[in-house]
C-alpha positions in Angstrom: 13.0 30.4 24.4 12.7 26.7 24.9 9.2 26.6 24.7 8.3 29.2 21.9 8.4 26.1 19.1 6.2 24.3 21.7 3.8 27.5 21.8 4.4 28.6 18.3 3.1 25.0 17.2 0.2 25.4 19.5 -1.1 28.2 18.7 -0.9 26.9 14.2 -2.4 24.0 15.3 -5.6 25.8 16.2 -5.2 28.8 13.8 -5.7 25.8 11.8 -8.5 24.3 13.4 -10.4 27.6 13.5 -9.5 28.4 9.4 -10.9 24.8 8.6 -13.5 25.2 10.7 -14.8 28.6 8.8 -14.3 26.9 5.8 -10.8 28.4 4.8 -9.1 25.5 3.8 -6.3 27.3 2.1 -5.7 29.3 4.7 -5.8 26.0 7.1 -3.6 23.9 4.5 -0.7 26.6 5.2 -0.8 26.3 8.8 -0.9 22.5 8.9 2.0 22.7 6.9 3.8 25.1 9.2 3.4 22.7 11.9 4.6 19.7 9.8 7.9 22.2 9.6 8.1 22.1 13.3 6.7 18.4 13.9 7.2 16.5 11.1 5.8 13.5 13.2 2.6 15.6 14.4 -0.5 13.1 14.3 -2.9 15.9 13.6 -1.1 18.0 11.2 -0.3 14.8 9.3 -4.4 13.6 9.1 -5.5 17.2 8.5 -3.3 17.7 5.4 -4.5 13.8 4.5 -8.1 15.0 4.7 -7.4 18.3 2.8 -6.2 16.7 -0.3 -8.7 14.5 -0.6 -11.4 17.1 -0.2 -9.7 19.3 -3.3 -9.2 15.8 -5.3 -5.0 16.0 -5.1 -4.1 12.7 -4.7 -0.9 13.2 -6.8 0.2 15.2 -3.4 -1.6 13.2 -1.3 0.3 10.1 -3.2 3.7 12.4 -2.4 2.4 13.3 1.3 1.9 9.5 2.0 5.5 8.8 0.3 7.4 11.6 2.8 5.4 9.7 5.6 6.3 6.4 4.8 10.1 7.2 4.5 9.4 9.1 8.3 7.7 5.8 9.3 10.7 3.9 8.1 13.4 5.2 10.2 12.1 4.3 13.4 12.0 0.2 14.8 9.0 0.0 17.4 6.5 -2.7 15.7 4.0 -0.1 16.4 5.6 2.1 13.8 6.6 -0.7 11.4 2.6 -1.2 11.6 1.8 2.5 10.6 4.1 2.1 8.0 2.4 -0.9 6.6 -0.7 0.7 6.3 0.5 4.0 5.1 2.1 2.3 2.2 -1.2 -0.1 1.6 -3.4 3.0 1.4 -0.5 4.7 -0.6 -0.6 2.1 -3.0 -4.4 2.7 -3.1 -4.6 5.6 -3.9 -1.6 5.4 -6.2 -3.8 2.5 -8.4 -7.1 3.8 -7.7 -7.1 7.4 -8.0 -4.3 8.1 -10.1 -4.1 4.8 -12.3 -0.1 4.6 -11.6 0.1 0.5 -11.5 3.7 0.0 -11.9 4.1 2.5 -8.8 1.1 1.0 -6.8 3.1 -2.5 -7.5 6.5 -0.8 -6.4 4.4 0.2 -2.9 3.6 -3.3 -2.3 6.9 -4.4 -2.8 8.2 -2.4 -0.4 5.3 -4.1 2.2 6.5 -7.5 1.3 10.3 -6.2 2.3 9.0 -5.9 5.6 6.4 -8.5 5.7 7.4 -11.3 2.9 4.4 -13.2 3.7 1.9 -10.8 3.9 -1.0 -12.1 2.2 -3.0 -9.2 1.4 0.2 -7.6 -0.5 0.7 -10.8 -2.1 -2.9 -10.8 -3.2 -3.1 -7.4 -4.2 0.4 -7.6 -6.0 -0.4 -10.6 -8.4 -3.8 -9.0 -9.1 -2.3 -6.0 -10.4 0.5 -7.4 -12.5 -2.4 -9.9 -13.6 -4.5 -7.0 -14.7 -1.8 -5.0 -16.3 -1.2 -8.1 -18.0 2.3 -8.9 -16.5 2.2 -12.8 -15.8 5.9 -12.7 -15.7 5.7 -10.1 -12.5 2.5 -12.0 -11.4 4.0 -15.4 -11.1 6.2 -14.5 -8.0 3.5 -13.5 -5.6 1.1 -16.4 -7.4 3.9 -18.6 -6.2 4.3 -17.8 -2.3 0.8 -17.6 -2.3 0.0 -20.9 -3.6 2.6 -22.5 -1.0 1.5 -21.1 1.9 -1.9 -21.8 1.2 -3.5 -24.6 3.8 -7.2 -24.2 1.7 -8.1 -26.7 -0.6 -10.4 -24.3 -2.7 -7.9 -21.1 -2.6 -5.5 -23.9 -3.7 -7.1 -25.0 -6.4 -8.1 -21.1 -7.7 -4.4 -19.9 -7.0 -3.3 -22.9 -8.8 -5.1 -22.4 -11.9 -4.2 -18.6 -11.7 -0.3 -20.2 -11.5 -0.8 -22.3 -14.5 -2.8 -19.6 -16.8 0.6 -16.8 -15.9 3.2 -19.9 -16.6 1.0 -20.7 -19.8 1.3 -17.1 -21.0 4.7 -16.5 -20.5 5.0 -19.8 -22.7 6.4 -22.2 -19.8 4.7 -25.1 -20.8 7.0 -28.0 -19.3 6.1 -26.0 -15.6 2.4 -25.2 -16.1 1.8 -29.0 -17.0 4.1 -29.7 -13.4 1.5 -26.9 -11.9 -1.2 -28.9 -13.2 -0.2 -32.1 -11.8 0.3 -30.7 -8.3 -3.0 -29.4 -8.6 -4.2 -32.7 -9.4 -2.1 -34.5 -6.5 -3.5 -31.8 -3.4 -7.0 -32.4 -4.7 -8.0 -35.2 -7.0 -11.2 -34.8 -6.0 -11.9 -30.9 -6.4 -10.6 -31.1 -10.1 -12.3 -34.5 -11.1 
């Protein structure tokens, strides 16, 4: 009896294979999913559903599928997982902006990225952007900060900079955005002369 789950998973696993392979996808989907009942950490199972919903166009489940993986992802430690579950919630937040135009949520995904990684630049990047775009300076301004400190480049500097004072400009900080300006002006006389 100890092995029937192992065989019973082995043998949905290619029931599935052989119904996507005829071009039942349906019929495929369902067993995938029966072996994400047994395995909720198998690989295949987990890609195959992935590729599924994005054949048929459903990325609000694929948005869900990604979410249930994420909060798998997040229980375990090894940096090998915590590196899974940074991309699954980058590509989650993709899709989430992209595909299903949900900013706030796409927004709420990278958030959760810079709880693991504060400094992760691409989040950063991505993050301001959005909020920028949904016209949010308020929101934007955080992530326009940490970029602008940590950056080492004179020209990203300068255009993060000018991002920083526009968002401090809207959200009618003047006495801050003329500071921004003059630590613009300090770090690179020469690039704004």
């Amino acid at each position: 009896l100890a092995t029937e789950p192992g065989a019973r998973l082995l043998i949905l696993k290619r029931l599935a294979q052989i119904e996507g392979g005829r071009g039942s996808l349906a019929s495929a989907e369902t067993a995938w999913r029966e072996v994400m009942e047994i395995d909720p950490d198998d690989a295949d199972a987990d890609a195959a559903l992935e590729a599924l919903l994005v054949s048929r166009g459903s990325f609000d489940d694929l948005a869900e599928h990604m979410g249930e993986r994420a909060t798998r992802l997040a229980r375990r430690t090894t940096p090998e997982d915590r590196d899974k579950l940074r991309a699954v919630r980058l590509r989650r937040a993709a899709i989430l902006e992209q595909r299903l135009g949900r900013i706030e949520d796409a927004c709420a995904e990278l958030e959760l990225v810079l709880a693991d990684q504060p400094g992760n630049p691409s989040a950063l990047r991505w993050l301001a952007d959005l909020w920028e775009r949904a016209g949010e300076p308020l929101k934007a301004l955080p992530a326009l900060e940490r970029l602008w400190a940590g950056t080492t480049d004179d020209i990203e500097f300068v255009t993060l900079g000018v991002r920083r004072v526009r968002a401090l400009l809207a959200i009618g900080d003047v006495a801050k955005a003329q500071h921004a300006v003059a630590d613009l002006h300090a770090r690179t006389p020469n690039v704004l002369s």
